[in-house]
C-alpha positions as a printed Julia matrix, in Angstrom:
388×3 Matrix{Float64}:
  13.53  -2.59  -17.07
  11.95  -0.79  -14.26
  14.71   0.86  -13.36
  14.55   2.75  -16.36
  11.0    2.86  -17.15
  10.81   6.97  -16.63
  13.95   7.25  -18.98
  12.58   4.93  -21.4
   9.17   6.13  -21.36
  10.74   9.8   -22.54
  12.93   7.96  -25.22
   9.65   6.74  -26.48
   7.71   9.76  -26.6
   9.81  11.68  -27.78
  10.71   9.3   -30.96
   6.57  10.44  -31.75
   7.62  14.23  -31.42
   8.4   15.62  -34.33
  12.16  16.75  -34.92
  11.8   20.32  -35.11
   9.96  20.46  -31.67
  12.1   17.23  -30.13
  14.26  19.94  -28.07
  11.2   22.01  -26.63
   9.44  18.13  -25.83
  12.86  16.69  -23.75
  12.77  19.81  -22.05
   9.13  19.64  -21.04
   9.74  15.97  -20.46
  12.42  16.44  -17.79
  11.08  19.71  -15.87
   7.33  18.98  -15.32
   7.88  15.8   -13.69
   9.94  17.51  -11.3
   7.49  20.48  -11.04
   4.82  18.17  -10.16
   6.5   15.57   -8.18
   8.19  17.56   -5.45
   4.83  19.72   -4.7
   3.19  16.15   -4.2
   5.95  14.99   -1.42
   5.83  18.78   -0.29
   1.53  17.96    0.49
   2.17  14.6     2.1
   5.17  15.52    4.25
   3.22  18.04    5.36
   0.23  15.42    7.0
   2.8   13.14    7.82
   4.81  16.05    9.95
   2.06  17.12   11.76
   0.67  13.35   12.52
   4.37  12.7    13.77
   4.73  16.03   15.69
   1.15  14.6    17.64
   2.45  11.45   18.13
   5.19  12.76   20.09
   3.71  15.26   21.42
   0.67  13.0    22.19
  -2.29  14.83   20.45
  -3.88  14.01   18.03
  -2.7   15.7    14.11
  -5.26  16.26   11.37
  -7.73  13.67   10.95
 -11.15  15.49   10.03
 -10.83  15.94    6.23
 -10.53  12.94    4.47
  -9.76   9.4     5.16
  -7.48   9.85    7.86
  -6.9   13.49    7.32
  -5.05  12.43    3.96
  -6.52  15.28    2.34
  -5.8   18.03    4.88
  -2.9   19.54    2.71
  -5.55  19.62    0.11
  -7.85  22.17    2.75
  -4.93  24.22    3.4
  -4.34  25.14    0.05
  -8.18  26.01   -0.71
  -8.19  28.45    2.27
  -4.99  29.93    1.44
  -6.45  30.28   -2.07
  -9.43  32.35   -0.82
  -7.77  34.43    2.16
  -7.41  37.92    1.15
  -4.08  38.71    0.15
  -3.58  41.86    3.07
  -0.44  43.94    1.83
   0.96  46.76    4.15
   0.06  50.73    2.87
   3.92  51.63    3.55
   5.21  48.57    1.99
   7.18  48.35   -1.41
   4.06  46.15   -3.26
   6.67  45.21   -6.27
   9.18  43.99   -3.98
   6.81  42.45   -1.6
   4.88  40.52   -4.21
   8.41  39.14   -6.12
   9.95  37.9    -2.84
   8.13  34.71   -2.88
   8.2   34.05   -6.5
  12.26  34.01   -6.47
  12.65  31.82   -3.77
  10.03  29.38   -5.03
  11.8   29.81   -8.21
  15.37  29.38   -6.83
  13.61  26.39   -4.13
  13.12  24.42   -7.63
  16.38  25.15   -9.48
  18.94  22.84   -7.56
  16.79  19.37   -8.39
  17.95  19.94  -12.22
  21.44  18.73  -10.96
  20.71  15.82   -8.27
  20.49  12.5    -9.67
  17.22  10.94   -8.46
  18.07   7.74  -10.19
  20.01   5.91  -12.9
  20.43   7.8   -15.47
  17.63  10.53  -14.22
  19.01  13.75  -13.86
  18.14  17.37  -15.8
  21.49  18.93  -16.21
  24.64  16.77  -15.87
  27.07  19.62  -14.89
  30.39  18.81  -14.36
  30.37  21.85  -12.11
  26.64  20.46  -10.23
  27.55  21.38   -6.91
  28.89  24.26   -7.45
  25.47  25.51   -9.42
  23.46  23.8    -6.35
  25.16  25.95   -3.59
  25.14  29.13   -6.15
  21.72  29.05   -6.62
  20.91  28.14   -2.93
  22.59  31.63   -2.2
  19.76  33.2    -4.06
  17.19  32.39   -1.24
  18.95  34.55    1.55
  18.09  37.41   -1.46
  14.63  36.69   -1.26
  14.48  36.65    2.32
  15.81  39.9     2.7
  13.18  41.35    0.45
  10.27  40.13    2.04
  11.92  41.73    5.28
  12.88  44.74    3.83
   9.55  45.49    1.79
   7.09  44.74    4.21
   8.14  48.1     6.18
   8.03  46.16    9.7
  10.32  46.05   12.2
   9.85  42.3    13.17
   9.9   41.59    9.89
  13.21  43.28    8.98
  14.37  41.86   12.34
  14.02  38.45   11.18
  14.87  38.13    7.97
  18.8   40.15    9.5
  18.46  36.88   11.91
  17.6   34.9     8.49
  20.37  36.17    6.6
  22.96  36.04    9.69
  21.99  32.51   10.2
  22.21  31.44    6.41
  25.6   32.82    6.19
  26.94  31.69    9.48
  26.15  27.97    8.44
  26.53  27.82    5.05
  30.36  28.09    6.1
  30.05  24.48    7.1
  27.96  23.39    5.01
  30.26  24.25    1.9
  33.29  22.57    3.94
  31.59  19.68    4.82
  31.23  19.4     0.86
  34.21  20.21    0.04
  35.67  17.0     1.66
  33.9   15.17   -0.77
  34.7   16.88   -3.44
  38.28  16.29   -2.5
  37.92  12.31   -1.96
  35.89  12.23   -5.53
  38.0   14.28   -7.48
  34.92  16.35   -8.97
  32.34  18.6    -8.99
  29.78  16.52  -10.73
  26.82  15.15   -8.38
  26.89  12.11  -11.12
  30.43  11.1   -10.64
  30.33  11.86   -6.99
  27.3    8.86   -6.82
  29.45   6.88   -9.31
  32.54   6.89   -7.39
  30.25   5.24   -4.33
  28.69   2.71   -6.67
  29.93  -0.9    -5.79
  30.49  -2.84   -2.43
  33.24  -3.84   -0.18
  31.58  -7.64    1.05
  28.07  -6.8     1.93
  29.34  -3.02    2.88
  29.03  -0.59    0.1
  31.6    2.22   -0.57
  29.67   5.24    0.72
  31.28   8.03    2.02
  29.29   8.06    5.48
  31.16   4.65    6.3
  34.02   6.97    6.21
  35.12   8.25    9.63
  35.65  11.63    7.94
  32.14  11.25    6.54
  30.44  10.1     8.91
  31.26  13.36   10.86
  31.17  15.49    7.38
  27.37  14.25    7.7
  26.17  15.13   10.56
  27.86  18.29   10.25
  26.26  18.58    6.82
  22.68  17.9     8.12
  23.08  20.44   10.72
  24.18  23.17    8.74
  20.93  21.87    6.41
  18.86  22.18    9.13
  20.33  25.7     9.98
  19.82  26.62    6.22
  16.25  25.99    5.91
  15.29  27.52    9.12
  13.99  24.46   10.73
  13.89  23.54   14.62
  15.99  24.26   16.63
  17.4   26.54   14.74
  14.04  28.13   13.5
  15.21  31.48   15.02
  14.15  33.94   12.17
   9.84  33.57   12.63
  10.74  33.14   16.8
   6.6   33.2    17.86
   7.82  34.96   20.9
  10.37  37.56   20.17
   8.78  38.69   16.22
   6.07  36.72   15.98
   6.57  34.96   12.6
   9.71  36.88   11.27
  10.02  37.99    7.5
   6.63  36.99    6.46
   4.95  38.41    8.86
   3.08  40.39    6.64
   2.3   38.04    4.1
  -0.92  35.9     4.12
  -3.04  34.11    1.71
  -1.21  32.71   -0.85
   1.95  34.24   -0.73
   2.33  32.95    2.82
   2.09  29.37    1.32
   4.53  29.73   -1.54
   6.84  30.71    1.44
   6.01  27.57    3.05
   6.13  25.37    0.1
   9.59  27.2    -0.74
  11.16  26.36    2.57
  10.29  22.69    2.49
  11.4   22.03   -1.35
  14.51  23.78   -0.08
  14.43  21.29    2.62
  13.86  18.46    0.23
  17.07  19.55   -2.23
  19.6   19.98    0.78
  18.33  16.23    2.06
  18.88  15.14   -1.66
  22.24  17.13   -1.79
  23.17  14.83    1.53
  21.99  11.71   -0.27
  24.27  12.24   -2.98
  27.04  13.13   -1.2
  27.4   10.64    1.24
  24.58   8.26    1.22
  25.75   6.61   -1.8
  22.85   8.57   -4.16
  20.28   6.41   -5.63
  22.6    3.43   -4.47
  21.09   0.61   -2.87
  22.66  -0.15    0.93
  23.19  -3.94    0.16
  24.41  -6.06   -2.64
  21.22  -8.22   -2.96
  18.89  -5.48   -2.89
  20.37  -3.82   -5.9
  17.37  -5.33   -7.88
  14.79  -2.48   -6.54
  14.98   0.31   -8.95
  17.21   3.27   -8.39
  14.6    6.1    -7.63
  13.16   4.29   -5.07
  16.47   3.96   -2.95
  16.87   7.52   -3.66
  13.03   8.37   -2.01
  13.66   5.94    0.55
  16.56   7.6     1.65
  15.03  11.22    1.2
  12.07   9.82    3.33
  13.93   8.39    6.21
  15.82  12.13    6.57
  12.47  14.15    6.42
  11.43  11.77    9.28
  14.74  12.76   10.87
  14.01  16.51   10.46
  10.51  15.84   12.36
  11.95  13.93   15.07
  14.31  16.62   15.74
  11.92  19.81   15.88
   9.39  17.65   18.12
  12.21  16.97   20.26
  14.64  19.64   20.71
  14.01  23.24   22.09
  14.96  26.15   19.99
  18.37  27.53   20.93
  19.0   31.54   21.47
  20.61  33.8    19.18
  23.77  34.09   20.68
  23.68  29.93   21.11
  23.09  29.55   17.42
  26.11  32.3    16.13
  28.39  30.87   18.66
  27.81  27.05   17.71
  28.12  28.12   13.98
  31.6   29.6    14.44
  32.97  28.06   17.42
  31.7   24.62   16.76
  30.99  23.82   13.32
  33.45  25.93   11.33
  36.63  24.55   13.26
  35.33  20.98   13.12
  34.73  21.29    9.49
  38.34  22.26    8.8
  39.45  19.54   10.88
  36.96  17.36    8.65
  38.72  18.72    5.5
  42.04  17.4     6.68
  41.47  14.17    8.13
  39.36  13.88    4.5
  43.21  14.43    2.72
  44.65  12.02    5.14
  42.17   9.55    3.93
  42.64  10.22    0.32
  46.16  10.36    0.61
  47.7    7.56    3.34
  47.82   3.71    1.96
  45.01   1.45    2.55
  44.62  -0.49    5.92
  44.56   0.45    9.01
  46.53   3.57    9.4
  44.05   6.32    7.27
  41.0    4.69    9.68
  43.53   5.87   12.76
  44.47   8.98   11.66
  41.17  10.13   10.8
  39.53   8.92   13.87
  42.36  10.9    15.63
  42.23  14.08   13.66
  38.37  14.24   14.37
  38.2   13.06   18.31
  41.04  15.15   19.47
  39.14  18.29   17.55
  35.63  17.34   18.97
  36.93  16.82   22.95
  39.28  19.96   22.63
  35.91  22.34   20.56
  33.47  20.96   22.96
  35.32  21.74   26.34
  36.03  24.77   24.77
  32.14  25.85   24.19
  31.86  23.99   27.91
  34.01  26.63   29.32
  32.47  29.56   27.24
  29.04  28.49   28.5
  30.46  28.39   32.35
  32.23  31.99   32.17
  29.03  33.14   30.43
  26.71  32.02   33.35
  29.53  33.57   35.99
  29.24  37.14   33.82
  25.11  36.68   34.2
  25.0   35.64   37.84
  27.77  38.44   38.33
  25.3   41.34   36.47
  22.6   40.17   38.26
């Protein structure tokens, strides 16, 4: 019952609707909760970042407004409501002010087709991740424009380094995927959770038990954090090369819906991962299965947005030439491999033999890729200390 209380509570209201306006009311029913939901985690991931980021930086985060600076997000959105709204005299003002409408716009689109529980999804496509890495190729559009329009040469400068970057590891990111794909048979995110539904003892059948999925995910969230420009790979708003890269010129309120478009885009790629191969709103053990569905899903979605803060408090941000390089040198040949040991899985009998072959496939890859960047990196330093 209250694993389904959202679904039924729609069923219910919508039996009080009236019949001609029943279509307009499911509609409403399915996309506001998502409109207002996501914002909500967007506000508290926000405290709970910068609280995290003190802790291991030890400093202290915000803790001035409200009861233990709970309400800070709530601050930041008043000032950014009453800073001026600055736009450049050279800049193209149309361009400039739809930049970031379309990627909020596009940030929201891919939660219709991720199922954030039993039965709780907008759009059941049988083509869903297709339409969530279709519209996800929308953002590198609006990054461009907010470059482009400002009429600023950091700001062009980063979002080229933006749209590089997006490209480079969305390569990856779509192979990575594709092994799944392959090992489900389909496109649809709700089949792909389906087909991980049920347990093996106390083990359940997710795809990151997989030895081909367990490297298909980490190669997955790396690509993610490539694609939503977060540390290490933060590159495009570099503080010391341009500044703050393609918004550079924005402020006020448009600076926020930039920020509030980057993390939703960050929330829909960690959901994307759930689905995959995290088993979706799956719980990780048999006698837990009594907790609703959404809350496994939130739980999971949590514990990878503390992931992502761990990692930029940690980790230094890597040069340009680093990040191109360990795009296509790295993570595109590794993802191929992934690909194949995924169609030795699907393909060799059960037992032993798949779990060697896969394990094979991906180890011989990894030791032979990361000599090879080892050497690169060696005959690099040589060239330096030779030019020098």
């Amino acid at each position: 019952m209250l694993d389904q209380v959202f679904v039924l509570l729609k069923h219910w209201l919508l039996g009080y609707s009236p019949a001609a306006i029943q279509p307009a009311v499911s509609i409403l029913l399915t996309i506001v909760p998502i409109l207002l939901v996501f914002p909500v985690l967007f506000a508290l991931t926000t405290v709970l970042e910068r609280k995290g980021l003190g802790r291991i930086q030890n400093r202290y985060g915000p803790n001035r407004v409200g009861f233990f600076g709970i309400l800070q997000p709530l601050a930041d959105a008043l000032k950014s409501l009453t800073k001026e709204d600055i736009v450049p005299a050279s800049a193209d003002r149309a361009v400039h002010f739809l930049a970031p409408l379309v990627l909020l716009a596009v940030a929201f689109l891919p939660y219709a087709v991720l199922p954030i529980g039993r039965n709780m999804i907008a759009a059941n496509l049988d083509a869903g991740v297709l339409f969530f890495f279709a519209i996800g190729a929308i953002s590198e559009l609006s990054v461009f424009m907010a470059g482009w329009s400002s009429r600023n040469k950091y700001s062009l400068l980063g979002a080229m380094r933006a749209v590089a970057q997006m490209i480079s590891y969305e390569v990856p990111l779509l192979l990575s995927s594709i092994a799944v794909i392959m090992a489900t048979g389909s496109l649809s995110t709700v089949e792909i959770v389906e087909k991980q539904a049920g347990f093996s003892g106390i083990f359940p059948h997710w795809y990151v038990l997989t030895p081909w999925g367990f490297a298909g995910f980490i190669l997955f969230m790396i690509s993610a954090t490539a694609e939503t420009n977060r540390s290490p790979f933060d590159l495009p708003e570099g503080e010391s090369e341009i500044i703050a890269g393609y918004y550079i010129e924005y402020s006020g309120f448009k600076f926020a819906l930039f920020f509030l478009g980057e993390y939703l885009g960050m929330f829909a790629i960690s959901g994307l991962g759930i689905t995959l191969f995290l088993g979706g709103w799956g719980a990780p053990l048999p006698f837990l299965t009594w907790i609703p569905s959404w809350i496994w899903f939130f739980a999971k979605l949590l514990g990878l947005i503390i992931g992502f803060i761990w990692v930029r408090g940690t980790l230094p941000r890597l040069r340009m030439d680093q990040l191109m390089s360990f795009a296509w040198k790295f993570m595109l040949p590794m993802a191929l491999v992934i690909v194949v040991a995924a169609g030795a899985w699907r393909f060799l009998p059960l037992g032993l033999t798949r779990w060697l072959v896969s394990v094979a496939f991906i180890a011989v890859a990894y030791v032979l890729l990361a000599r090879g960047v080892e050497t690169r990196n060696k005959t690099a330093k040589r060239i330096y200390r030779f030019a020098e």
